[in-house]
C-alpha positions as a Markdown table, in Angstrom:
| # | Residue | x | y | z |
|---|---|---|---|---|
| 1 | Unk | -20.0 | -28.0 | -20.6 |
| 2 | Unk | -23.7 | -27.5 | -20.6 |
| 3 | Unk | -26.4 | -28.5 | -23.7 |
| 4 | Unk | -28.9 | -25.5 | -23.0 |
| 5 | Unk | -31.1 | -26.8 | -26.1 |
| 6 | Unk | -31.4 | -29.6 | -29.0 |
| 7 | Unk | -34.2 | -28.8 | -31.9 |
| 8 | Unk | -34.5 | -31.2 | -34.6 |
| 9 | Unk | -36.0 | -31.4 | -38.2 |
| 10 | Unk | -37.0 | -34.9 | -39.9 |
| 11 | Unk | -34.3 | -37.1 | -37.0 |
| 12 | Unk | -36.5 | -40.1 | -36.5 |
| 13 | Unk | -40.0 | -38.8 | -35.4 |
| 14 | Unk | -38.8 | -35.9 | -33.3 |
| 15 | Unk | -40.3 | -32.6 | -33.6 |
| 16 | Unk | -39.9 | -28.9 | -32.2 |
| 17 | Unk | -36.8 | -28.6 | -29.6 |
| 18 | Unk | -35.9 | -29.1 | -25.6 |
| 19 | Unk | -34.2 | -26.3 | -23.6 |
| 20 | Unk | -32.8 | -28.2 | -20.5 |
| 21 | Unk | -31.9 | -28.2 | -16.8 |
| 22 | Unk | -27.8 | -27.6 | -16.0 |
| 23 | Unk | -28.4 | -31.5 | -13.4 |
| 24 | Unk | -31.2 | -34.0 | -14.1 |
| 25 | Unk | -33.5 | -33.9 | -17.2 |
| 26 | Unk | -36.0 | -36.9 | -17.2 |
| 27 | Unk | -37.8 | -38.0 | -20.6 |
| 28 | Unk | -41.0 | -39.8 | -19.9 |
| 29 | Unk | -43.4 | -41.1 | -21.8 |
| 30 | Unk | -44.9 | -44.4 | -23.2 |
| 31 | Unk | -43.0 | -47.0 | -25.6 |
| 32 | Unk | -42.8 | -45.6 | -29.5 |
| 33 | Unk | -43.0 | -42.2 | -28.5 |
| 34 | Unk | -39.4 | -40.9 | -29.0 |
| 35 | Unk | -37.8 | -40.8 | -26.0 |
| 36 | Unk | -34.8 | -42.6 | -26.9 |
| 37 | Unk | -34.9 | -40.7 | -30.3 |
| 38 | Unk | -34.2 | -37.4 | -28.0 |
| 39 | Unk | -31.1 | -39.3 | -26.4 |
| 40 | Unk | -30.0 | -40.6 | -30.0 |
| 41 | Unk | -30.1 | -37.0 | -31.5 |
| 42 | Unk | -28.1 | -35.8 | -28.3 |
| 43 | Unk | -25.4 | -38.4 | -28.5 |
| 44 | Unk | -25.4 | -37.7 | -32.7 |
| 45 | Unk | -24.3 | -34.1 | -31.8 |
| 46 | Unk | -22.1 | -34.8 | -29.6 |
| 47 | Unk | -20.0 | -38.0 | -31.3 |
| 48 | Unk | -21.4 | -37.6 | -34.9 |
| 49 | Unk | -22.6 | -41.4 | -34.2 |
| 50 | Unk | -25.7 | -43.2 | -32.6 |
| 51 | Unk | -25.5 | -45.5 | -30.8 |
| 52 | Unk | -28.5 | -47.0 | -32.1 |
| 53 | Unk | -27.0 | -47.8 | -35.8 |
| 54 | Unk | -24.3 | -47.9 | -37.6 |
| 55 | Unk | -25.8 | -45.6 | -40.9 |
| 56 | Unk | -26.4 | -42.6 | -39.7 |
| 57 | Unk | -29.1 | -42.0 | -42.5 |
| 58 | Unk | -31.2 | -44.5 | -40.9 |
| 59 | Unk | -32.3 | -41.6 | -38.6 |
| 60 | Unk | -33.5 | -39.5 | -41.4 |
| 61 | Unk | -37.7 | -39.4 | -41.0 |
| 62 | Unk | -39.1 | -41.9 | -43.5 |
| 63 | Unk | -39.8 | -40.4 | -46.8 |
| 64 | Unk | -37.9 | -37.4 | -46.2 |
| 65 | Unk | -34.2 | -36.7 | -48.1 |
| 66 | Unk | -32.4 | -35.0 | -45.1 |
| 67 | Unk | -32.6 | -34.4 | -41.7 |
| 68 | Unk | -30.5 | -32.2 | -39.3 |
| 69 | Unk | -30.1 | -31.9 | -35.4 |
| 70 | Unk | -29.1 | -28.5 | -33.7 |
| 71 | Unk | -27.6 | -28.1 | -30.1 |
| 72 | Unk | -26.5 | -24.8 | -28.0 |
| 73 | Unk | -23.6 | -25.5 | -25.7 |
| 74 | Unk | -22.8 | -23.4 | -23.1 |
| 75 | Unk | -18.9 | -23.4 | -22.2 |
| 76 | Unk | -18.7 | -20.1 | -19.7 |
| 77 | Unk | -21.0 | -17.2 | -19.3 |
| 78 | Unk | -19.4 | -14.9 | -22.2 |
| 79 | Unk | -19.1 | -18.0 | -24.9 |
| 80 | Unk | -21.7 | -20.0 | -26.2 |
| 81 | Unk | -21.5 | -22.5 | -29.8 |
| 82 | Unk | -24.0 | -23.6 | -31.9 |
| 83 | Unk | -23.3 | -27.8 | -33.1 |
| 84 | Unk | -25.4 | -28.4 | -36.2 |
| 85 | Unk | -24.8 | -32.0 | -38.2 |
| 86 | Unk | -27.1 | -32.5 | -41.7 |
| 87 | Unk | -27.9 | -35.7 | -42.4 |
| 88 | Unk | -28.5 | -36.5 | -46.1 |
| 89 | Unk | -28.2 | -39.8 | -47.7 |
| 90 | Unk | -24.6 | -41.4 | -46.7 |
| 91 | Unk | -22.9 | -37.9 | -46.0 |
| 92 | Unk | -22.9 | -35.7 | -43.4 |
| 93 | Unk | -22.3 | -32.0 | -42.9 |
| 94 | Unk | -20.6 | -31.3 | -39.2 |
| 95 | Unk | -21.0 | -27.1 | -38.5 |
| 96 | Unk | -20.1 | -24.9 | -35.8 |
| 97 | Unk | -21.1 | -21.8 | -35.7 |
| 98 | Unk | -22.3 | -22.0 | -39.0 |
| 99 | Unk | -18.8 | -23.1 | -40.0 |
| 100 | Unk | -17.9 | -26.5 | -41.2 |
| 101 | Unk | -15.9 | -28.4 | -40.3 |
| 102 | Unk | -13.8 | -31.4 | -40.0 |
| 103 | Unk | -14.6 | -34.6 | -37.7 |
| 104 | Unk | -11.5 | -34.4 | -36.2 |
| 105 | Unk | -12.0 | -30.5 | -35.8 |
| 106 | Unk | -15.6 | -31.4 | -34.7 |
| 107 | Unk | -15.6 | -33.6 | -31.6 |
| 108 | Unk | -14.6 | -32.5 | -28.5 |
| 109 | Unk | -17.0 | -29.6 | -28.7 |
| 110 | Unk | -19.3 | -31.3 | -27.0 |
| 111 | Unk | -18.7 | -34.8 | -25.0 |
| 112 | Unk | -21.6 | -37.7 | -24.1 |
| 113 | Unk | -21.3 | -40.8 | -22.2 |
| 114 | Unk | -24.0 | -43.2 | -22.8 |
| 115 | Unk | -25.5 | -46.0 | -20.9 |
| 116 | Unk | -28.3 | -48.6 | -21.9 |
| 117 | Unk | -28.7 | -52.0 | -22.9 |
| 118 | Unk | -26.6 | -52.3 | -25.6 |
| 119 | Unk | -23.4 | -50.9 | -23.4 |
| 120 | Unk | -23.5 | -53.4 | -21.7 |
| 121 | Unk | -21.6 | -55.3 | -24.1 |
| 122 | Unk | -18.7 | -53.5 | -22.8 |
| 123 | Unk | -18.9 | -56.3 | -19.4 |
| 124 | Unk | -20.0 | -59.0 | -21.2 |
| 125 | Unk | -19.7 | -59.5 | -24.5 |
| 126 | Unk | -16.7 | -59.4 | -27.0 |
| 127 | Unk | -13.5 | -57.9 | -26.9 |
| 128 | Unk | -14.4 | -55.7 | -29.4 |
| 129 | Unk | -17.1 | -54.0 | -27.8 |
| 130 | Unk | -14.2 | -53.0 | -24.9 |
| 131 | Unk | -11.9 | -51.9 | -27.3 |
| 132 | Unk | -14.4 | -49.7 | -28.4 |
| 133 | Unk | -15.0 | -48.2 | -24.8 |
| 134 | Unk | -11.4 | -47.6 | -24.7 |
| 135 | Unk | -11.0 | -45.7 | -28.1 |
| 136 | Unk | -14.0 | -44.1 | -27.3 |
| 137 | Unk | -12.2 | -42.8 | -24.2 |
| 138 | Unk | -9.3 | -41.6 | -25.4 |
| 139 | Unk | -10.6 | -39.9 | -28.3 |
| 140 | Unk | -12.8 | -38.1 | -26.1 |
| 141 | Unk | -9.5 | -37.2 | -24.2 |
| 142 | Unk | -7.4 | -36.6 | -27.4 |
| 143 | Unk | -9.9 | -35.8 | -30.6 |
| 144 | Unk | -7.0 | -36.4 | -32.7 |
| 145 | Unk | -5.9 | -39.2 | -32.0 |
| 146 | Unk | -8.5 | -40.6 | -33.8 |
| 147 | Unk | -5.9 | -40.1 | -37.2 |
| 148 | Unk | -4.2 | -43.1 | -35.2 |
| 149 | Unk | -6.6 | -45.5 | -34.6 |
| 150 | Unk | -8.2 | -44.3 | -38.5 |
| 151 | Unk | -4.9 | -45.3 | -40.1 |
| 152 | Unk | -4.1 | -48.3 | -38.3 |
| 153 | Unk | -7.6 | -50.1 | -39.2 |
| 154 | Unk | -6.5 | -48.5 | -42.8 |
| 155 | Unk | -3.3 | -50.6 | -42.5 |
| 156 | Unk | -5.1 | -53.7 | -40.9 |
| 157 | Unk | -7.2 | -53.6 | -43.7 |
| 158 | Unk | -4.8 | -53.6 | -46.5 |
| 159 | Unk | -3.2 | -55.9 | -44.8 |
| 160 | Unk | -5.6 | -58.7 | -44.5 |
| 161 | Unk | -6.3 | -57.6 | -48.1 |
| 162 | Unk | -2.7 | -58.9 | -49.2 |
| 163 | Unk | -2.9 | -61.7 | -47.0 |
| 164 | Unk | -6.2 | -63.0 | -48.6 |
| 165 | Unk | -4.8 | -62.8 | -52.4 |
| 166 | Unk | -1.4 | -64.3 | -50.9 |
| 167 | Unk | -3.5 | -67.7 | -49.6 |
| 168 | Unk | -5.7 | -67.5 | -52.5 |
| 169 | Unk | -3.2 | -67.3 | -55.4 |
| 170 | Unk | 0.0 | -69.9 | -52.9 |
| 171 | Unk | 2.5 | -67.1 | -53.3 |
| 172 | Unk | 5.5 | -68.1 | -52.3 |
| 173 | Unk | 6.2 | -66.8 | -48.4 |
| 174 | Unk | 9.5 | -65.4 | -49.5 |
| 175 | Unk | 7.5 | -62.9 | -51.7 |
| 176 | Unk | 4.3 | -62.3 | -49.8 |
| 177 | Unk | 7.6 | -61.1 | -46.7 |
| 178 | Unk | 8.5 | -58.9 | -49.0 |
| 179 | Unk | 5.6 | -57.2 | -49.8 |
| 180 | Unk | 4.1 | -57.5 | -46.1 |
| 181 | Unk | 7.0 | -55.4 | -44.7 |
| 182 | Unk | 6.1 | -51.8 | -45.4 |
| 183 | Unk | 2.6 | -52.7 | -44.2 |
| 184 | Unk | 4.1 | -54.5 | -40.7 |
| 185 | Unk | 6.3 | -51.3 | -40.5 |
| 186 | Unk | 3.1 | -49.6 | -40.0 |
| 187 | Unk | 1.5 | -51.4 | -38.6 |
| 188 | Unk | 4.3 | -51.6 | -35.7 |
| 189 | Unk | 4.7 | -48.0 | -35.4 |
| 190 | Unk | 0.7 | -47.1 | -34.9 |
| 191 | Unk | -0.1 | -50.3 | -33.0 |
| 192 | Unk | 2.8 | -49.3 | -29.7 |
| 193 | Unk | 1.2 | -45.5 | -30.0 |
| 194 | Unk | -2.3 | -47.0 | -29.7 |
| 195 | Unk | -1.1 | -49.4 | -26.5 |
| 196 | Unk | 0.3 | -46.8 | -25.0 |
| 197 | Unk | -2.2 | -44.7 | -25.1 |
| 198 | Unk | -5.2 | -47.8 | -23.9 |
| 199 | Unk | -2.8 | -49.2 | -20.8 |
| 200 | Unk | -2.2 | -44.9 | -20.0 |
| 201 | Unk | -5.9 | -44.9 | -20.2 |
| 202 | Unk | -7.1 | -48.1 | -18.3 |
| 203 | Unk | -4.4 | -46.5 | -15.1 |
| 204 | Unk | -6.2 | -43.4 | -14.9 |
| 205 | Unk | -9.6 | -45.5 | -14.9 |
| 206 | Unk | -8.1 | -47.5 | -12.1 |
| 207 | Unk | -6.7 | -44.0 | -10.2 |
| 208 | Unk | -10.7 | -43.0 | -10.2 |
| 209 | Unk | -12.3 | -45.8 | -10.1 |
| 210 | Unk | -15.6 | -45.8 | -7.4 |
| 211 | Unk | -14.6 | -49.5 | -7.0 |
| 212 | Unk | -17.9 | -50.3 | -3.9 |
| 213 | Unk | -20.2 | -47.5 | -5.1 |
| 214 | Unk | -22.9 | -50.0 | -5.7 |
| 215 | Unk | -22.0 | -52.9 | -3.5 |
| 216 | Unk | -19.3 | -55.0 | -1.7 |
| 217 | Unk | -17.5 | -56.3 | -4.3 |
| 218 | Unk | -14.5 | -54.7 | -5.6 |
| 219 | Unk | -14.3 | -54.4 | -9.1 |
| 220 | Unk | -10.3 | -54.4 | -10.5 |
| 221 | Unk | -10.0 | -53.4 | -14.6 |
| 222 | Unk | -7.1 | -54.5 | -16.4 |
| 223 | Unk | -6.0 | -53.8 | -19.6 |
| 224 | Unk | -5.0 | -57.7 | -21.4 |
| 225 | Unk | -2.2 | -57.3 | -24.3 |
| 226 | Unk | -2.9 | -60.3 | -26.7 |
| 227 | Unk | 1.1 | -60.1 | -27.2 |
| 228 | Unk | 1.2 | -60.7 | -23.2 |
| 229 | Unk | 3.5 | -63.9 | -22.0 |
| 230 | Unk | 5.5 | -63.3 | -25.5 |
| 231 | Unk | 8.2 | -61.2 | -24.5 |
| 232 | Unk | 9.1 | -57.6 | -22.8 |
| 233 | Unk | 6.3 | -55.7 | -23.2 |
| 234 | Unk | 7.7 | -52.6 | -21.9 |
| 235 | Unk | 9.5 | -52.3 | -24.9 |
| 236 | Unk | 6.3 | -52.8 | -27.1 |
| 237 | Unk | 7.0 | -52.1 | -30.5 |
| 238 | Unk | 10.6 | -54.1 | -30.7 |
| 239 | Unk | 8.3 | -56.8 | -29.4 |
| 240 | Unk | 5.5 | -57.0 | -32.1 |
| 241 | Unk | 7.9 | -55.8 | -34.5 |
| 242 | Unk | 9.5 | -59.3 | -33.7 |
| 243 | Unk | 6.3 | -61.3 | -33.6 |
| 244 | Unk | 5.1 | -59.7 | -37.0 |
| 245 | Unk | 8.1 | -61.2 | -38.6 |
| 246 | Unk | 7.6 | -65.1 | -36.9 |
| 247 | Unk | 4.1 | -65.0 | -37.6 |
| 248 | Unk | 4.0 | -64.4 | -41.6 |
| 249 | Unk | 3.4 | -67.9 | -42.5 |
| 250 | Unk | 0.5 | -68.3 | -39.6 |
| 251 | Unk | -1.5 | -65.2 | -41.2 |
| 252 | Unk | -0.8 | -66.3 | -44.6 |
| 253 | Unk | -2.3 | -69.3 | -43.8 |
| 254 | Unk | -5.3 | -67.7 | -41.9 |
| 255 | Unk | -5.9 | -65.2 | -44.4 |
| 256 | Unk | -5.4 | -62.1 | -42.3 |
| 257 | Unk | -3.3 | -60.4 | -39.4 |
| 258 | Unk | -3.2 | -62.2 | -36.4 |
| 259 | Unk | -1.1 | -59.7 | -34.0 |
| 260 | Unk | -1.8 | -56.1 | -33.0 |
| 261 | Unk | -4.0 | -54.2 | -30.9 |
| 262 | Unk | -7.1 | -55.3 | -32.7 |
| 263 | Unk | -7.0 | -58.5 | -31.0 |
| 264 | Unk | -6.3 | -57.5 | -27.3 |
| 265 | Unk | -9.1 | -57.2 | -24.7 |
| 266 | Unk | -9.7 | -55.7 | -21.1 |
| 267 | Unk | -10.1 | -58.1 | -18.0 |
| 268 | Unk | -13.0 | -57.0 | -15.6 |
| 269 | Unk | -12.8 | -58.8 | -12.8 |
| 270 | Unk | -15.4 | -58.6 | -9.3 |
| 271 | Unk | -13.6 | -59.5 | -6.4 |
| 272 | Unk | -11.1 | -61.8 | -8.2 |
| 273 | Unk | -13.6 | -63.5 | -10.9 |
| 274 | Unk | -14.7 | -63.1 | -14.2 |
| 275 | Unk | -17.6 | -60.6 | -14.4 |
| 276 | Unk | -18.7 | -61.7 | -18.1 |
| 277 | Unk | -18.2 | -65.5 | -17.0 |
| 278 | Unk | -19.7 | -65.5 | -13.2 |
| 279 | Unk | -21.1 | -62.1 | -12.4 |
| 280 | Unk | -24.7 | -61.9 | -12.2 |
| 281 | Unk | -26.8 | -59.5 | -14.5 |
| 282 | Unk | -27.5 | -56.7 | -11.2 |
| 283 | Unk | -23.1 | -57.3 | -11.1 |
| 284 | Unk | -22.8 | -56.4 | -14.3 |
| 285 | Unk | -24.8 | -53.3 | -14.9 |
| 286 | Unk | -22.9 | -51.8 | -11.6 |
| 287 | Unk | -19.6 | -53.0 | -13.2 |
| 288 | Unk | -20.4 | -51.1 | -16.7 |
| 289 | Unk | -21.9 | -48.1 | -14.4 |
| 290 | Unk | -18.5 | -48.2 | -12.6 |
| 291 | Unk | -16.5 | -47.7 | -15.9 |
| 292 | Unk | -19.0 | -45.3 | -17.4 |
| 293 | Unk | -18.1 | -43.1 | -14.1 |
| 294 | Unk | -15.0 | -43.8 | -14.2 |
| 295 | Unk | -14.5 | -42.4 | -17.7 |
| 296 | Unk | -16.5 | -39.4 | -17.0 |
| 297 | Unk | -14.3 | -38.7 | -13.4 |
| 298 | Unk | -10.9 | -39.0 | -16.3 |
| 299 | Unk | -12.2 | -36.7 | -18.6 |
| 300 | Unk | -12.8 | -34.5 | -15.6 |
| 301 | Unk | -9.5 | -34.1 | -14.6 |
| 302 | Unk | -8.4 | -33.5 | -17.9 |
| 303 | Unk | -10.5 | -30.9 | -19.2 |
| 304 | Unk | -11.7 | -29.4 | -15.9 |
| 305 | Unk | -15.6 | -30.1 | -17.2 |
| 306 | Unk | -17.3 | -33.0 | -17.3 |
| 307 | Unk | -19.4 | -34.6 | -20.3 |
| 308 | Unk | -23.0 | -34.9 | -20.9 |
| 309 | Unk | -24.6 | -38.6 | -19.5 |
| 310 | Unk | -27.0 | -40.3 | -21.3 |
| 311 | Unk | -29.3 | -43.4 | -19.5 |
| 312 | Unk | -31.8 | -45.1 | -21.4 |
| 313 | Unk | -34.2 | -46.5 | -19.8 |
| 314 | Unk | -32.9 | -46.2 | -16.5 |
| 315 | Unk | -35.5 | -48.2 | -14.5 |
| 316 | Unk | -35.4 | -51.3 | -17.1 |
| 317 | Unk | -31.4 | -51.7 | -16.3 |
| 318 | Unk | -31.1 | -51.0 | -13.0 |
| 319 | Unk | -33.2 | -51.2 | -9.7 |
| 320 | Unk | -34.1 | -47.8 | -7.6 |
| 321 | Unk | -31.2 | -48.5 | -4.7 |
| 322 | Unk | -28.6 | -48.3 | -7.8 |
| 323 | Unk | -30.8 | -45.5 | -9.8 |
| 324 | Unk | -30.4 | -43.8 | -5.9 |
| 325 | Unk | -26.9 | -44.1 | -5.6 |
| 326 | Unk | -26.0 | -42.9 | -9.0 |
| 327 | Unk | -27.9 | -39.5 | -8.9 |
| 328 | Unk | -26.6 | -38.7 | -5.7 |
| 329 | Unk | -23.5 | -39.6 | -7.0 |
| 330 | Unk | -23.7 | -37.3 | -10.0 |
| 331 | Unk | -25.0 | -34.5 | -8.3 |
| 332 | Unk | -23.4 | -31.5 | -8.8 |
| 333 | Unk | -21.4 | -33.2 | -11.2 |
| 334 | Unk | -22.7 | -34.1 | -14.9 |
| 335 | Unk | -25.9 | -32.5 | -17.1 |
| 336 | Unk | -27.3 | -36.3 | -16.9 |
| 337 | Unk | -30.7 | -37.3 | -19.6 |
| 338 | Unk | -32.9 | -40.3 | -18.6 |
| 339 | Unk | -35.3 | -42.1 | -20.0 |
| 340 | Unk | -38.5 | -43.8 | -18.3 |
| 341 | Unk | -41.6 | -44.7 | -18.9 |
| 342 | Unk | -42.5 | -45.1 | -15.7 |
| 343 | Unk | -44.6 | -42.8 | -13.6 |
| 344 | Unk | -43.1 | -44.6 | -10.1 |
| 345 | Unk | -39.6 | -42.7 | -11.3 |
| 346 | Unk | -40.9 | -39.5 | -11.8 |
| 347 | Unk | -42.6 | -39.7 | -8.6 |
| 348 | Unk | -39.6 | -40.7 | -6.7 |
| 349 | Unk | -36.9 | -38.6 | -8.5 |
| 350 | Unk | -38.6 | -36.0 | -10.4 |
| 351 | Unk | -38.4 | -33.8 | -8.2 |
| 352 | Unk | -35.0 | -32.7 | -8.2 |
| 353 | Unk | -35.3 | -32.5 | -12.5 |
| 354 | Unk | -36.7 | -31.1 | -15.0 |
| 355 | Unk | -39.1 | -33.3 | -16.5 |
| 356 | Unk | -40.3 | -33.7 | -20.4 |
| 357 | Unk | -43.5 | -35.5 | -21.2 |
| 358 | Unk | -42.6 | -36.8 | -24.6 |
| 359 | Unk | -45.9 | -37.8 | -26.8 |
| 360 | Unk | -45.3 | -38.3 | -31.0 |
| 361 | Unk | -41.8 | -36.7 | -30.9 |
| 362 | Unk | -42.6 | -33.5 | -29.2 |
| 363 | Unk | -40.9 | -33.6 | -25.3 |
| 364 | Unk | -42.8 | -31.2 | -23.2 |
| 365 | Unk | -42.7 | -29.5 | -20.2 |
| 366 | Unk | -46.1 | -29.4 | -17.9 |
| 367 | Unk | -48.0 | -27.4 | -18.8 |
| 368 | Unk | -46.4 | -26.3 | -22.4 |
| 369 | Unk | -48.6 | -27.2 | -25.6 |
| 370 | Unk | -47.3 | -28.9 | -28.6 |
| 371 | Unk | -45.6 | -26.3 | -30.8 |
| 372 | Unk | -46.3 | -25.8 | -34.7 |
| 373 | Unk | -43.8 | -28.2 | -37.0 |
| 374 | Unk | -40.9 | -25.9 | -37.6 |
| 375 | Unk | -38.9 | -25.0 | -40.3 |
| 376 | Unk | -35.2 | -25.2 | -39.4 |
| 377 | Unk | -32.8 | -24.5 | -42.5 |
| 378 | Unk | -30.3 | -27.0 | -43.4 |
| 379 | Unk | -27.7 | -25.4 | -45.2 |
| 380 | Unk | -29.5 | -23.3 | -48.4 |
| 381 | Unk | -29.4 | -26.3 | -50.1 |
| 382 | Unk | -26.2 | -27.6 | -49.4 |
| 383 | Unk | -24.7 | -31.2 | -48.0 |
| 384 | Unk | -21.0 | -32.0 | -47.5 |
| 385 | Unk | -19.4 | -35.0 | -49.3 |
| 386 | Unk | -17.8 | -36.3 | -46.0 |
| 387 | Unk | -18.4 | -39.9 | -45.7 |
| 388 | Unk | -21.1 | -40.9 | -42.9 |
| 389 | Unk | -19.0 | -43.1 | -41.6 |
């Protein structure tokens, strides 16, 4: 998998397009000037998110009613696909090869694995924000198995929906059983196919995982059921299945569901203690860096390529022995994008990349002048009513 070139029209403040290296491209440049705009528009084409905001239109150029982002991937010598997504208002319009289509038809064509401040979340903030690095794993692995984890936050929804009217209006709990039952049956049946496929997906971490890359202590990942200590978790959905029904009067009483895989978490652990708890900052960035590689080394395997990696701001989060390790680590292995805005990284790794001068949204290459604003067609006209969601 190689991203040969990304143009945009009215993303942010980008302007013009950037044909890359196949190893290390480095984005440099002073605060404000887009470089993390160029990452955003990269991981956009790839996910159909940012990782910047949760409305995609937010991106759109102030003042301007659509914007778009285009990206040639390379997958072999003979075959080569154009990604376009068309950003207008809350709906977006996913293309390839100037066909639409579908999300779930959409992603895989072209896989990014990000890492900057926010990321880190993943060591040490909420459970939430590692449930999110699992899904986002697996759905990298397995596109469509994003239907499951789409209808089971469909499910949890109507769920707490019932629940809420139930507290609200005292129905009696003989009648809000009744009408919670189809929903728990559901809810059963989507919740043991999403735990299988996290605890499936935390063992192959584990089977890769560069546990000293970065120091002595060993990090050990484990995935943390919330249903653990209740039962036989082997046989998962008999289990929940069974809690669903002796917890009814609990989530009537809290107003919404209290067991499945929305509440479970992953225990990150350096040498024996609690990273998020005990682990200082430096421990932390090389635990999340250790994931991050860990996930790209899985999907590896898998698809025999690996994904695009995307590192903002590289010398803000991490000091120049790490920043050292990890390129030699991922030489030869991943199309990797960093941010800097620091001439002392150039100097000292720049010269195994390509490097981009990025100045008012236009990333050049020495020597190369600003080009013209360019006229890049959307779609005649057109925009998609898929949700931007």
């Amino acid at each position: 998998m190689l991203l040969e070139s990304v143009e945009a029209l009215n993303f942010r403040n980008l302007a013009g397009s950037i044909s890359f290296a196949s190893g290390l491209n480095v984005l440099v440049g002073e605060n404000g000037q887009g470089k993390t705009n160029w990452l955003e528009a990269i991981a956009v084409l790839a996910s159909t998110r940012s990782f910047r905001t949760a409305r995609l239109q937010d991106t759109v150029k102030f003042e301007e009613r659509d914007a778009m982002v285009r990206g040639f991937v390379r997958e072999s010598e003979e075959i080569v696909r154009e990604l376009r997504i068309i950003i207008a208002g809350n709906t977006k319009t996913l293309l390839v090869n100037d066909k639409k289509e579908t999300v779930n038809r959409y992603l895989g064509q072209l896989t990014a694995v990000v890492f900057n401040s926010d990321e880190l979340e993943i060591v040490r903030g909420t459970p939430e924000a590692r449930r999110r690095f699992l899904d986002a794993g697996i759905i990298s692995l397995h596109p469509p198995f994003i239907q499951v984890f789409t209808d089971y936050n469909r499910v949890i929804k109507q769920k707490n929906a019932l629940l809420q009217q139930a507290r609200d209006n005292e129905t009696p709990l003989e009648k809000v059983t009744e009408k919670l039952e189809p929903w728990n049956e559901q809810l059963a049946r989507l919740a043991a196919k999403i735990n299988r496929a996290r605890l499936r997906f935390i063992e192959r971490i584990n089977e890769v995982l560069e546990k000293k890359l970065f120091g002595r202590e060993e990090l050990s990942v484990r995935y943390l059921s919330s249903l653990e200590g209740k039962g036989d978790l082997a046989d998962y959905e008999s289990l929940i299945t069974e809690r669903l029904a002796l917890r009814v009067q609990a989530e009537v009483v809290s107003g919404h569901a209290l067991i499945g895989t929305h509440r479970d978490d992953v225990e990150l652990k350096f040498d024996g203690h609690d990273i998020r708890k005990f682990g200082s900052a430096g421990q932390q960035r090389s635990a999340l860096l250790l994931l991050l590689i860990a996930n790209i080394s899985v999907f590896n395997a898998t698809r025999g390529e690996y994904p695009l990696f995307l590192i903002d701001d590289i010398d803000a989060e991490l000091d120049y022995r790490r920043i050292g390790k990890l390129l030699e680590f991922l030489d030869g292995k991943t199309q990797t994008f960093v941010t800097t805005s620091k001439e002392s990284f150039v100097e000292r790794f720049g010269s195994a990349a390509r490097v981009f001068r990025v100045e008012r949204g236009h990333a050049l290459s020495s020597g190369t002048q600003a080009p013209s604003p360019t006229s890049i067609p959307l779609l005649d006209g057109e925009v998609s009513d898929n949700p931007s969601t």
